[in-house]
N, C-alpha and C positions, 0 to 999 in steps of 0.2 A: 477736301482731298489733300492732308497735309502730306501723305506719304505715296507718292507716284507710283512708287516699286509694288507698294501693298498691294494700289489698287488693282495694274495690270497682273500683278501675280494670283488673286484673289479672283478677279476675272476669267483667268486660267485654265482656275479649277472649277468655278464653276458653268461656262456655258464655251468649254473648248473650242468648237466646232463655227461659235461665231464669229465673224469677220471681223478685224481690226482697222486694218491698211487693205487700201485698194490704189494700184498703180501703175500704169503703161499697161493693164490687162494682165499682172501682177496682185495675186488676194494672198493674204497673210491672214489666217485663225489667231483669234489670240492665244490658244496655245503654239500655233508655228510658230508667230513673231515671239513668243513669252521664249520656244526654246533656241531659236538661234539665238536670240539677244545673251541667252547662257552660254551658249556656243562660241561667242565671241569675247566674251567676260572672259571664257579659259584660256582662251588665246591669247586675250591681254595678259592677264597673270601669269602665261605661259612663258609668256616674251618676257619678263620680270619686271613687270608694273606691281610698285608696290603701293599699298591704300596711301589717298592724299593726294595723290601725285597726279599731272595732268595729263591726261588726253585731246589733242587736238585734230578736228574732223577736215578736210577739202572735200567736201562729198555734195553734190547737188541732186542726186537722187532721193527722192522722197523714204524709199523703204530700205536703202542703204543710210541714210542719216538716223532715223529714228529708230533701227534696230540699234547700230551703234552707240545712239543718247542711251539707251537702257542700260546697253553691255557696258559702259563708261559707269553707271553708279551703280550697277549690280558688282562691279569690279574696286568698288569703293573708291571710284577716280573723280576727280573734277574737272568736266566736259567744258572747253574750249572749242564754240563752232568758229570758222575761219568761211571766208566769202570766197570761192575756187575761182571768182571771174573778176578779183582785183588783179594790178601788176605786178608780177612776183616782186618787184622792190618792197611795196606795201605789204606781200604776205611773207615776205622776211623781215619785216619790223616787228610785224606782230607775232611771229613765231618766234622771235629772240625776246619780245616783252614778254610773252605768255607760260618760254621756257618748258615746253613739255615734255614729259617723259616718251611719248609714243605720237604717232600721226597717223593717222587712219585717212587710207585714201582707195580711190574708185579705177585707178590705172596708172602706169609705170612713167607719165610725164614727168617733166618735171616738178621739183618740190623743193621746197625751201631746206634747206640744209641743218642737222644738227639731231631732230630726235628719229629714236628708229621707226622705219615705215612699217607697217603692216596694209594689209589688203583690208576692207571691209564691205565684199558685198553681200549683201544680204540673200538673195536667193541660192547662192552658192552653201552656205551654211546651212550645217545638220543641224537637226532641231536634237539637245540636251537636257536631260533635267539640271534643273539649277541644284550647283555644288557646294555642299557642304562647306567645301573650305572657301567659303567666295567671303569676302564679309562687307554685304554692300552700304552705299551711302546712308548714313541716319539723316531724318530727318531735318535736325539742325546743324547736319553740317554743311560746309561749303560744297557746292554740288554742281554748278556753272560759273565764267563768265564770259559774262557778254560783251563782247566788244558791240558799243555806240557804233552809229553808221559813218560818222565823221564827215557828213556832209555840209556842215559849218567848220571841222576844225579838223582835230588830231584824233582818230579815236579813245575813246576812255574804257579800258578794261573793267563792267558792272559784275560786281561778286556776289553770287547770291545764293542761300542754303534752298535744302530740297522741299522746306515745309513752304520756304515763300514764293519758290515757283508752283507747288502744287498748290497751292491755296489759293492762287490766282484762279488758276485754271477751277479751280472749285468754285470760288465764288461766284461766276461767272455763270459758268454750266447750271446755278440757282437761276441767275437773273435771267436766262436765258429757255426754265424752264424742259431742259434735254431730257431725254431715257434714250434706252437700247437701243429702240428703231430709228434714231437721227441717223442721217448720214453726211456731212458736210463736207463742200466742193472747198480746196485751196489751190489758191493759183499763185500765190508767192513762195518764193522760196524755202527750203523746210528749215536753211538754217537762222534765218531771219527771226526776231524774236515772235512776229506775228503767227511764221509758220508754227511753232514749238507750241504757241500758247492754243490753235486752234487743235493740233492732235492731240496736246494733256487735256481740255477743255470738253471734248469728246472722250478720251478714255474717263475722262471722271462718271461719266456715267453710264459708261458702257456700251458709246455708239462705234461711229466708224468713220473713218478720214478717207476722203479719195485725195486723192494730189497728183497734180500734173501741171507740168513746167512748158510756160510757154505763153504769153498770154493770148486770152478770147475776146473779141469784140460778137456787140449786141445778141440778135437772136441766135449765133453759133454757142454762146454759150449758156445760153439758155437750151438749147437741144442737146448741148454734152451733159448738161445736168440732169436733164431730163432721162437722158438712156439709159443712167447711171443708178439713178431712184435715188437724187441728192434733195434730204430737205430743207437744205441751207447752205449758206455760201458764206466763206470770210475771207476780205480782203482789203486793201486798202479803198480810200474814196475814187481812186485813178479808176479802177475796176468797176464800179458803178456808171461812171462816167460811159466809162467803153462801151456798156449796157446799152444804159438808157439813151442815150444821146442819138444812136442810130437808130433805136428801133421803132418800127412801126406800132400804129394803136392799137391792130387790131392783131399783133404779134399774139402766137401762141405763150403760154406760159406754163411752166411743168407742174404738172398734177399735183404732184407729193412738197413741190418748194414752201415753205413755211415762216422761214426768214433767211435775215442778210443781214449781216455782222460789219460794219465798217468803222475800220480803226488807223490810227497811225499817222495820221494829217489831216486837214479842216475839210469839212466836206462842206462844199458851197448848196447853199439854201434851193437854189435853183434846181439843182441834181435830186433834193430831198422831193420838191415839188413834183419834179418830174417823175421822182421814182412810186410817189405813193399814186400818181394817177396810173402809169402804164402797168405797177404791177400790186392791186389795191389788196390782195389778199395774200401777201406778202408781211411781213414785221418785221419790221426796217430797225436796228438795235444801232445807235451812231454813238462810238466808246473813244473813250479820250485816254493815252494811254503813254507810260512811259516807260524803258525799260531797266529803269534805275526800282520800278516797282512790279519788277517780272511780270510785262506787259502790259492788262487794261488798266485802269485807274479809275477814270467815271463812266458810266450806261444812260444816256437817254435813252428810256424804253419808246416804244411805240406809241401807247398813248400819251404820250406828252409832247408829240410832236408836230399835234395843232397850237398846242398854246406855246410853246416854249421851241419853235424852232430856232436852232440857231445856237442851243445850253446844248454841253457836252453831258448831261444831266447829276445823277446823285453819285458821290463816291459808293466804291463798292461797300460790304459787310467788313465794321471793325477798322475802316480807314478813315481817316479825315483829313479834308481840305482848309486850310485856312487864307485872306487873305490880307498881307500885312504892308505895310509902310515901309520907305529903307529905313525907319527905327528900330522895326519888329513891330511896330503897334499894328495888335489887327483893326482893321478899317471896318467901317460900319455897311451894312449890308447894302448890296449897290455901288458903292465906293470902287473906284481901280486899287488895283494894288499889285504885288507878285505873290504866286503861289506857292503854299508851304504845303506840306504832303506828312502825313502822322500814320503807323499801325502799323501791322506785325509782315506788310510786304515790303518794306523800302529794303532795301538792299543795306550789305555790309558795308560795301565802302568801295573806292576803286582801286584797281589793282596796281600795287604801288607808288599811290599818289599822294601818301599821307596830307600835303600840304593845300589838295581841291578836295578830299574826303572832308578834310576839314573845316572847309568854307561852303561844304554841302550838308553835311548833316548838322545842323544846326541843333539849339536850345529849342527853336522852334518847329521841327522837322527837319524833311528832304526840302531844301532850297533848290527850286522845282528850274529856274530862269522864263518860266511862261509868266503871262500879265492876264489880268482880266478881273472878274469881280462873281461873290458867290448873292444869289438873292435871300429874300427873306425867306424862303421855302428851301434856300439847302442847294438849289439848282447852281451848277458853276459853268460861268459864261467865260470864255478864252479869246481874249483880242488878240495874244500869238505869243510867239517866244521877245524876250527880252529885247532883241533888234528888230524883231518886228513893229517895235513902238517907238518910231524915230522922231529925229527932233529936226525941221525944216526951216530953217529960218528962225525958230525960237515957236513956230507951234509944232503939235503934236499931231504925229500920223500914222495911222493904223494900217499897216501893209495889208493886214484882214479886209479890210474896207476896200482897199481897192480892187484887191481879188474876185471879191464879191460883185462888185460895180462892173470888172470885165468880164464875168460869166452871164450875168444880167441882163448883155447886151443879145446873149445868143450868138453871134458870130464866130467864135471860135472853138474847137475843138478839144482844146487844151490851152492852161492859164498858169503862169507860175510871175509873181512880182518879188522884188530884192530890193533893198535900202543898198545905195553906196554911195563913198566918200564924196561929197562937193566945198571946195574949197570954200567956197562963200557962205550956202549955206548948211552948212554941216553934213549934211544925211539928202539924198535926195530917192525917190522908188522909180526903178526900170521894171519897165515887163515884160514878158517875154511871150508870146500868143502865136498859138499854131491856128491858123485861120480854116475852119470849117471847109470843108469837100476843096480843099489847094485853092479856093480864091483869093487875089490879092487884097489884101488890105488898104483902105485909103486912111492912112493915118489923120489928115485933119475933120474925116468925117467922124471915126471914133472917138476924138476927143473931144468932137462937139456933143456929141451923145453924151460922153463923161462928165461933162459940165451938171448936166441937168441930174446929176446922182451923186456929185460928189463935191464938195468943196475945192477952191483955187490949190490952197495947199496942197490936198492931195490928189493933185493930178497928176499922171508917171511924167515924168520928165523925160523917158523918149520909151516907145514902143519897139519892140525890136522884133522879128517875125521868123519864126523858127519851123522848120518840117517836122523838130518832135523836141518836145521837153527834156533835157538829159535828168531819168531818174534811177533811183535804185532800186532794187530787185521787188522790194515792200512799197514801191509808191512813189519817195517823199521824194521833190525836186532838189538837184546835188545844187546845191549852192555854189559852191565852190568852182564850179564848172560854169554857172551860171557867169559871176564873177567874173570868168579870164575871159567869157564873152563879153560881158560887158565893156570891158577893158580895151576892146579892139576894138 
């Protein structure tokens, strides 16, 4: 699905009357959603949005954001989604980096200052035939960017054309075997890269998206899927966790569920365990993914998740991983090394950064900053991003490892571990652990445990014990947040 617009127009015509979006008890036909999405394209163009030019979204509703994504490249604009629940300081940074022509937003609150507002909700809007004089986004042109979650840093504005976010979602919708009658459960935000790539991912083949904001633990969300006739769920690893973690064995499981998509950060082996007992008729998809490459990247399928737990598994169709040395030399299979990323999804470059575009897109690829190593079979295993492989004293420590080591124990409810600075010895791992049903923690018993799983080096050098992980909307634990806790 190189061309997004094709698909959903193409769909249009031919089975009108089928569902597209389903939301808050909110159903959109894909011809309704096909003609408000034109209903809004006019508006834009009305307001004197001219092609090229950006539109920027504050919308957290599901069928106001994804009417709006269409009407944005049917309008021949390049969609900037914006997170409505950062600080307005942070969404006037990004709104003066991104520079838009127009902001499409969901109510008269406030808003960051400078491009004109329009309203964008989606059920309000008349359904139009799409307009002659419209001239929408091609394929290869520029068609989003993504601002990065900047939950390590600044965020980075990702550029990216319309054939390599559809082609994601395409490839995918292969691996994952879809038709018409899918319907897929999301509970992350729609404007998160996650959310975008599970509604293209289903429009590629002509299923259906329910979305709804707010998150579900254990068997409640297995009965909202269930009522819904959801045969699939995408979300991050947090979301499985919610799942499985509370529910009982003998929990009901929805007729129709099929599989479950988990992407966006490491999903700990324990949760895979757990999930393929309590829900065995299930297929369990664990995608490794980046949004420098308009979303997934690798698929371990379901069969391979007896032998190879733990591999984020094969890159997608027409991608390649490689992994190399700080020379560039790729490393011999098994070898660590950092990941390089090759094919027709890497992104353009970042949005006005000529000088880290530069030291990204390499002779070699996408200069990825994760570490890990690919086997002899292709299979690519990720010990973590670049600081996740710190240096302790002079050895080497896999922040991965520990993580793994504090889910293992069963104890806690939720696990997030950080590398930070120690004078002595360079790098040291904190971690951060919400303790199972509010019981206190006895710290010198947990570490005695840890002993017997992990090496002297990498034991956390202090435990800290938290009522909830601060994470973002998609899952991954805010770093940075973690950090100024640690600090105190």
């Amino acid at each position: 699905m190189d061309n997004a617009l094709e698909t959903l127009l193409d769909l249009a015509r031919e089975l009108p009357e089928r569902p597209l979006l389903l939301t808050d008890g909110r159903t959109y036909t894909r011809a309704g959603f096909a003609g408000r999405a034109a209903a809004l394209a006019g508006r834009l163009t009305g307001a004197g949005l001219r092609r090229g030019e950006r539109v920027a979204t504050l919308l957290e509703e599901y069928d106001n954001f994804f009417v709006a994504m269409v009407a944005a490249w049917l309008a021949g604009a390049v969609l900037v989604p914006l997170n409505k629940s950062l600080p307005p300081a942070d969404l006037e940074w990004l709104v003066a980096k991104a520079a838009p022509r127009v902001l499409l937003t969901e109510d008269d609150g406030a808003a960051p200052e400078g491009p004109a507002r329009l309203p964008a909700l989606a059920a309000e809007l008349p359904e139009q035939p799409l307009s002659p004089s419209l001239s929408p986004v091609a394929p290869d042109e520029l068609a989003m960017i993504m601002f990065t979650s900047g939950t390590t840093g600044v965020p980075k504005g990702v550029c990216h054309t319309l054939r390599a976010i559809g082609g994601n979602a395409g490839r995918v919708a292969e691996v994952l075997d879809l038709s018409p009658d899918d319907r897929i459960f999301v509970n992350t935000p729609p404007y998160f890269t996650s959310g975008i790539c599970h509604f293209l991912t289903l429009l590629a083949r002509g299923g259906s998206t329910m979305g709804r904001r707010g998150f579900f633990f254990g068997d409640g969300l297995l009965a909202e899927m269930a009522e819904l006739g959801c045969t699939g769920f995408g979300g991050a690893p947090a979301h499985l966790v919610r799942v499985v973690e509370p529910l009982a064995d003998d929990a009901p499981v929805p007729e129709r569920l099929r599989f479950w998509v988990s992407s966006g950060d490491h999903l700990a082996l324990d949760t895979i365990a757990r999930a393929r007992r309590l829900l065995p008729d299930v297929r369990l998809f664990n995608m490794y993914g980046l949004t420098e490459v308009g979303g997934r990247l690798c698929v371990l399928a379901p069969d391979e998740l007896e032998r190879r737990s733990g591999s984020v598994g094969r890159p997608l169709a027409d991608m390649t991983v490689t992994v190399r040395a700080p020379d560039g030399a790729v490393v011999p299979a098994g070898e660590q090394g950092e990941l390089y990323v090759e094919g027709p999804l890497v992104m353009r470059g970042y949005l006005d950064e000529p000088q880290i575009t530069a030291a990204s897109l390499t002779e070699h690829g996408f200069r990825t900053g994760d570490f890990g190593h690919c086997d002899a079979d292709g299979f690519v295993w990720v010990a973590g991003r670049k600081d996740d492989i710190i240096k302790r004293g002079g050895e080497k420590v896999s922040i991965v490892h520990i993580h793994e080591a504090l889910r293992a124990l069963g104890l806690f409810a939720d696990v997030a571990v950080i590398a930070v600075d120690d004078a002595i010895l360079g790098h040291v791992p904190v971690a951060f652990v919400v303790p199972a049903d509010g019981t206190p923690i006895k710290r010198t018993a947990v570490m005695r445990e840890l002993r017997g799983l992990l090496p002297a080096s990498s034991l956390p050098s202090r435990i800290v014990p938290l009522d909830e992980i601060p994470r973002t909307g998609s899952g991954k634990a805010v770093r940075s947040e973690l950090l100024r806790l640690a600090a105190t």
